[in-house]
C-alpha positions in Angstrom: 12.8 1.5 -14.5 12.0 4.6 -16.6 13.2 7.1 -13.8 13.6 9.8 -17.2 10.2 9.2 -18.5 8.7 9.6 -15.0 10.6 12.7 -14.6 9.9 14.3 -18.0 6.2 13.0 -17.2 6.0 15.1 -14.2 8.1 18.2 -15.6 4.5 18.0 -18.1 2.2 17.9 -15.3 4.2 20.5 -13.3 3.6 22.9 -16.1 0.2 22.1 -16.8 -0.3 22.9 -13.1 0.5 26.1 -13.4 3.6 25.6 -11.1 6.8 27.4 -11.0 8.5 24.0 -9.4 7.3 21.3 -6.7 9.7 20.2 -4.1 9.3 16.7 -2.5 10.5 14.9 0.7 11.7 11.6 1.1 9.2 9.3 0.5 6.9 7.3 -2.5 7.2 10.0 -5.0 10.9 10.8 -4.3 11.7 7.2 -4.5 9.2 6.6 -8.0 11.0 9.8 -9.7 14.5 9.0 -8.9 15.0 5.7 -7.6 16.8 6.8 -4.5 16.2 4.5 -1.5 15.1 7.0 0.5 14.8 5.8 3.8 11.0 5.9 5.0 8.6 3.6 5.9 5.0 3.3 3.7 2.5 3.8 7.6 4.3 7.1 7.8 6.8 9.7 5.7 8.9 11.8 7.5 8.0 15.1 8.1 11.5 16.5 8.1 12.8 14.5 5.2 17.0 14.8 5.1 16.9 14.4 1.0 14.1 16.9 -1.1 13.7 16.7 -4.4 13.3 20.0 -6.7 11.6 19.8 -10.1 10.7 22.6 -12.6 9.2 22.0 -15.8 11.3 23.5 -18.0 15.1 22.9 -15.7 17.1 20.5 -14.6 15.7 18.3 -11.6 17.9 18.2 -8.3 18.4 16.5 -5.1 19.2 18.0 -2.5 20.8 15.5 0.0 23.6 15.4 3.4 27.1 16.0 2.1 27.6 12.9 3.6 25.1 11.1 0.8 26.1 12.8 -2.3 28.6 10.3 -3.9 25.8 7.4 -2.8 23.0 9.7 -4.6 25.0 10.6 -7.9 25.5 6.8 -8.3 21.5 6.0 -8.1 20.0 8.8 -9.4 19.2 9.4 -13.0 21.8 11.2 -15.0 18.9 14.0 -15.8 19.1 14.9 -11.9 21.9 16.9 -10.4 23.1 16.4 -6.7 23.5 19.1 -4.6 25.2 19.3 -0.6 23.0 20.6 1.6 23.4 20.1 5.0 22.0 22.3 8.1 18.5 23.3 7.6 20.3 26.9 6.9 22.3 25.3 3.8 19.1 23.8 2.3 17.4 27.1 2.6 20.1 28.4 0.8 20.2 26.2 -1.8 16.3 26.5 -2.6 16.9 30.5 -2.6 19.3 29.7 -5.6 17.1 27.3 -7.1 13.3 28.0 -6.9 12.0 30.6 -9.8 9.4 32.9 -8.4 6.0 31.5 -8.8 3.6 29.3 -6.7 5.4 25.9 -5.9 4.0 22.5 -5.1 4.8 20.6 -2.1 4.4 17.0 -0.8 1.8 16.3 1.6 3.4 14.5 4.1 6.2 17.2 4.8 4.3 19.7 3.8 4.3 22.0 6.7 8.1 21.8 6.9 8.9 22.2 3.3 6.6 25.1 3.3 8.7 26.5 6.5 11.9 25.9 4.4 10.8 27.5 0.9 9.3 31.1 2.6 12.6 31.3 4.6 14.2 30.9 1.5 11.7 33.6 -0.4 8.7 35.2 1.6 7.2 35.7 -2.0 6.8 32.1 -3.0 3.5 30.8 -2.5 2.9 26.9 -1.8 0.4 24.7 -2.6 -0.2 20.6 -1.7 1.0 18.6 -4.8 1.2 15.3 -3.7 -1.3 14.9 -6.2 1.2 15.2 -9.4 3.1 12.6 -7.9 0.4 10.3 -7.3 -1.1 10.4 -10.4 1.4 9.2 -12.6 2.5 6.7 -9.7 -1.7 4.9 -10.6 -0.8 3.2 -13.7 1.9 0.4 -13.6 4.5 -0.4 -16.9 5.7 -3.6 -17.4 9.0 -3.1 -15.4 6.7 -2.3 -12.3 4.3 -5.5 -12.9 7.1 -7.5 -12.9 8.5 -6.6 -9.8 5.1 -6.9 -8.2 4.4 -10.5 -9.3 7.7 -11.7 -8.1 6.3 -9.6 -4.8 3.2 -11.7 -4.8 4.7 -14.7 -5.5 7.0 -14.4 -2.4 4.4 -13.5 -0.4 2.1 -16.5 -1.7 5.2 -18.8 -0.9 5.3 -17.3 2.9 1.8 -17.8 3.5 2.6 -21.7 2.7 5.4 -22.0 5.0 3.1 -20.1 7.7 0.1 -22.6 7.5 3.3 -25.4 8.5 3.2 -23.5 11.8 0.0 -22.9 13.0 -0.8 -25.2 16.3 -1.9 -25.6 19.0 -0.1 -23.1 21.8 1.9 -20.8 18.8 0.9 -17.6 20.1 -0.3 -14.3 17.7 3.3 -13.0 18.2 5.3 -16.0 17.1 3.1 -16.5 14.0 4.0 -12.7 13.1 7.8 -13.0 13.8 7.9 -16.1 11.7 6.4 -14.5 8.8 8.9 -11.3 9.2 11.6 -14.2 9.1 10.4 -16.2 6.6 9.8 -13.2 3.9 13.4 -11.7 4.3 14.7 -15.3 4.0 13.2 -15.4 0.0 14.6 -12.4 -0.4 12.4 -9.7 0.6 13.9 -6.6 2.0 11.4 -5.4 4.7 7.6 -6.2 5.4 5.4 -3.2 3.8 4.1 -2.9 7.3 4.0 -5.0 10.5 3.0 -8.5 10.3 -1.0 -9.9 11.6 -2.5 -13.2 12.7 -5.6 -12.2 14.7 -7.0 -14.5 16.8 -11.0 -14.5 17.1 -12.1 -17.2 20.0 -15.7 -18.1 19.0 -18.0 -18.2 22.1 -16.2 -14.5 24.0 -18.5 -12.2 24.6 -18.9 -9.6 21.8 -17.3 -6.0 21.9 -17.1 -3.1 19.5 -13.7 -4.6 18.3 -13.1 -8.4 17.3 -8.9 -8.3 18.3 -9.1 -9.0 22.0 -7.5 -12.4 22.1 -3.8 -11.7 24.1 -1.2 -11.4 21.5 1.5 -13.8 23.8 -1.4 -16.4 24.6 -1.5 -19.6 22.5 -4.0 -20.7 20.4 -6.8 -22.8 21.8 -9.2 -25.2 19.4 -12.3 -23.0 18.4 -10.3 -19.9 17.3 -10.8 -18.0 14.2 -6.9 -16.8 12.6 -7.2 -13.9 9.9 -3.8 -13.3 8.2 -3.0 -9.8 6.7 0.6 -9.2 5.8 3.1 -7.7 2.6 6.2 -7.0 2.0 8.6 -4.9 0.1 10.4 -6.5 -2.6 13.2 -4.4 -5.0 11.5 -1.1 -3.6 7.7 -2.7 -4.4 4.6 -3.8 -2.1 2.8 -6.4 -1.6 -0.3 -7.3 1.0 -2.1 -10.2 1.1 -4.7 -11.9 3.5 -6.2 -15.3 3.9 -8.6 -17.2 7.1 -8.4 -20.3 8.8 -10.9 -21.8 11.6 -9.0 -23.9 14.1 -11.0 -27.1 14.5 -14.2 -28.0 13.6 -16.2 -25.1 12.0 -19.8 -24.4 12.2 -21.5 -24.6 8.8 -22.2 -21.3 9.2 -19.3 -20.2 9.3 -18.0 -22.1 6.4 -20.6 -20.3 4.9 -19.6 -17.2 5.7 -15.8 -17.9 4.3 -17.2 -19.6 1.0 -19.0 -16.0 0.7 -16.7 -14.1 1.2 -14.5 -15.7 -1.5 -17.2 -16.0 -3.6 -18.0 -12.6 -3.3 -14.2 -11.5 -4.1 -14.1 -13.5 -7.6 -18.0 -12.1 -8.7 -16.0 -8.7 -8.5 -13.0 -9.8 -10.0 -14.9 -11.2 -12.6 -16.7 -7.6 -13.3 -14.1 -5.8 -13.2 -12.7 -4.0 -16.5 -11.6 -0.6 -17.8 -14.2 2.3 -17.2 -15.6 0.4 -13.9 -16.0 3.1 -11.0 -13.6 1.9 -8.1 -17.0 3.5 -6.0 -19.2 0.5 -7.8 -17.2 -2.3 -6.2 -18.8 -1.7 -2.8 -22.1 -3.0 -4.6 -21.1 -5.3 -6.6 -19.5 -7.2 -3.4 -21.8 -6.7 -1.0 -24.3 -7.3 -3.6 -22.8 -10.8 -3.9 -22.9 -11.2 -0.1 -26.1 -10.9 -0.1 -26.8 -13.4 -1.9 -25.1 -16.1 -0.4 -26.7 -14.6 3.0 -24.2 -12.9 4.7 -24.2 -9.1 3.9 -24.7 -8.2 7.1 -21.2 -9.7 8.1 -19.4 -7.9 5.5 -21.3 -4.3 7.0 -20.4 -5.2 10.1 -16.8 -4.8 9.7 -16.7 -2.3 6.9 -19.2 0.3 8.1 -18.2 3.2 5.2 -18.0 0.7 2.4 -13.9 0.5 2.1 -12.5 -2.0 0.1 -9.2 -1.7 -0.4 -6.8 0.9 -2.3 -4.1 1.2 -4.9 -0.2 -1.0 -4.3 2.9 0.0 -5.4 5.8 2.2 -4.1 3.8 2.7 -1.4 1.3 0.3 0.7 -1.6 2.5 0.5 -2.0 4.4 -2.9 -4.5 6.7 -4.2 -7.3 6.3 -5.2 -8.5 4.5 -2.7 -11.6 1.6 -3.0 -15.0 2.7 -1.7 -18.5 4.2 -2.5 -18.6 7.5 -4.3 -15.2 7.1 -5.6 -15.9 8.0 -9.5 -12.6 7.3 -10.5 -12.4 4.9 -13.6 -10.0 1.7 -14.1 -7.2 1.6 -16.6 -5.2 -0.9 -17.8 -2.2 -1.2 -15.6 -3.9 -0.3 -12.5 -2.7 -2.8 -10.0 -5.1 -2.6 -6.4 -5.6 -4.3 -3.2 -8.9 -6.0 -2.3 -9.7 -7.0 1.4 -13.2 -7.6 2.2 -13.8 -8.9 5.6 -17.0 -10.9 7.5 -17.1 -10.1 11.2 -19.6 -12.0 13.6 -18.8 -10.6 17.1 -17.7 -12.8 19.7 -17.6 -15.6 16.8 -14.8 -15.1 14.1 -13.2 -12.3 11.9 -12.7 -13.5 8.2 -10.5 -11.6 6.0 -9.6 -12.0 2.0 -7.1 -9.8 0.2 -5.8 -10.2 -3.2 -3.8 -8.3 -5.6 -5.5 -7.9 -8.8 -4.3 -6.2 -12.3 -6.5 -4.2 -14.3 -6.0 -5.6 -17.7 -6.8 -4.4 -21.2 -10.3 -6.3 -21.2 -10.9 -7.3 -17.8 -8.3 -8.1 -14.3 -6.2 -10.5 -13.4 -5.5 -11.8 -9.8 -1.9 -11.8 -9.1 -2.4 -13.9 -5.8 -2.2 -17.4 -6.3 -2.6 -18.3 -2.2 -5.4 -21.4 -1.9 -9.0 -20.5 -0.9 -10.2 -24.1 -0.6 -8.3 -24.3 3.0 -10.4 -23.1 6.1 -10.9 -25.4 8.5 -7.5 -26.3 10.1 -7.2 -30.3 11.7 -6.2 -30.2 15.1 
């Protein structure tokens, strides 16, 4: 990976800004700019990260990290980024009273009310601002180091969703499904899920409610059963997520119907998709295509505001994120998340997500999982 270009990317963007420096916590953009394995998980950064990162546009970057973790740090990070000790929260305020110029500074979002603690104890005349933003923005297209480590994430997570289908009987309960695909992604090699593992169960015939998950997570599954998968994981610091249906038994025609929508619906907008497409015109084009096969109103029943789906990389959920008004315009390199879903209370919950590439003159759709299978023999 080009940690230097990244850096030298954001020292541009830093400056343009107007910013004296931004300062960053453990977490996506730490881990994009450096390369660190920070340790954080992509459903929440911590809010008092141990490592921060300092960048100015016009200085050498640091990282300021435990004593303990220095030697680790100066043997990951680029050789642009100096490594400095700092380890009670009165050495690190230290060390950012040496380092940050007077000026406003930028700050991550997730930590940002600590950071913000940390840099006026260290100058009462600093002023901070969010710039989470900087980060992000450079993190929304992909080069081809990053696209290669996502489509060998893919294409583990397309092999797991294989070996799941192997398991699914009678009796296997929601939570042995979800520990055997935990199991079965770290044995190809994976090094963590990119967030906990889902096979919901949807019994058709239960009286409806304002949520579809009430099927008991330890009770097996019983003929007549909806099972919407919705899983990722993290592969050489890279996410993936995916999601596919099944119907247990034999389905309705309806609800066959509903499933070949859904699908059909998903490729229409893969299909349209190309540089300069608004991500906010992808709600219409979808649910456009829903309605046409008949089943609009199951898509709206689930997605109320719209929300398709969001950016993949680093992190799980990247910005920009996929839903109406959203007037940001696809780029080549641009690598996203689609998940429609088709709810008919008390009957089933159908879900679809793919990864799909923006390419030079249209997209590409990384996930190679079957859509033929839905209805599962007993």
């Amino acid at each position: 990976m080009d940690y230097e270009g990244r850096l030298s990317r954001l020292q541009q963007a830093i400056g343009a800004a107007g910013l004296a420096a931004v300062v960053y916590g453990a977490g996506a953009n730490c881990q994009y700019f450096t390369g660190l394995p920070a340790q954080w998980t992509r459903e929440s950064e911590p809010v008092e990260p141990a490592m921060l990162l300092v960048v100015q546009p016009d200085d050498v970057s640091r990282m300021i990290v435990p004593p303990s973790e220095c030697e680790v740090a100066r043997s990951r990070v680029p050789r642009s980024v100096a490594v400095v000790a700092g380890g009670t929260r009165a050495d690190v305020v230290a060390v950012l009273r040496r380092l940050l110029p007077h000026g406003t500074i930028g700050t991550g979002r997730h930590a940002g009310p600590y950071l913000t603690g940390l840099i006026n104890e260290a100058d009462d005349a600093l002023t901070c601002v969010e710039a989470e933003h900087l980060g992000e923005s450079l993190r929304v297209v992909k080069d081809q180091a990053e696209l290669a480590v996502l489509r060998r994430a893919v294409a583990l997570t397309d092999r797991v969703m294989e070996a799941v289908r192997d398991q699914i009987r009678i009796g296997v309960s929601q939570n042995q499904l979800q520990e055997f695909i935990r199991g079965e992604g770290l044995r190809l090699g994976a090094q963590d899920v990119s967030f906990p593992p889902a096979a919901l169960y949807v019994k058709s015939g239960t009286a409806p409610g304002p949520e579809p998950f009430g099927y008991p997570k330890d009770q097996g599954l019983v003929v007549a059963t909806s099972i919407a998968f919705d899983f990722g994981f993290v592969l050489d610091g890279y996410c993936s997520d995916f999601g596919r249906s099944f119907y247990v038994g034999p389905a309705p025609e309806h609800f066959h119907g509903a499933y070949r929508a859904l699908h059909a619906a998903q490729l229409e907008l893969i299909r349209q998709m190309r540089p300069g497409l608004a991500l906010g015109d992808f709600w219409g084009i979808l649910s456009g295509e829903m309605d046409r096969h008949g089943f609009g109103d199951r898509i709206r029943a689930r997605l109320k505001d719209g929300t398709l789906g969001h950016q993949i990389g680093v992190d799980l959920h990247e910005n920009p994120w996929i839903r109406p008004g959203v007037d940001f315009k696809l780029r080549p390199g641009m690598v996203m998340a689609i998940e429609p879903k088709a709810w008919l209370p008390g009957e089933y919950y159908l879900r679809v997500e793919d990864i799909v590439l923006v390419t030079e003159d249209g997209a590409e759709c990384l996930t190679r999982a079957d859509r033929e299978a839905f209805e599962l023999p007993l």
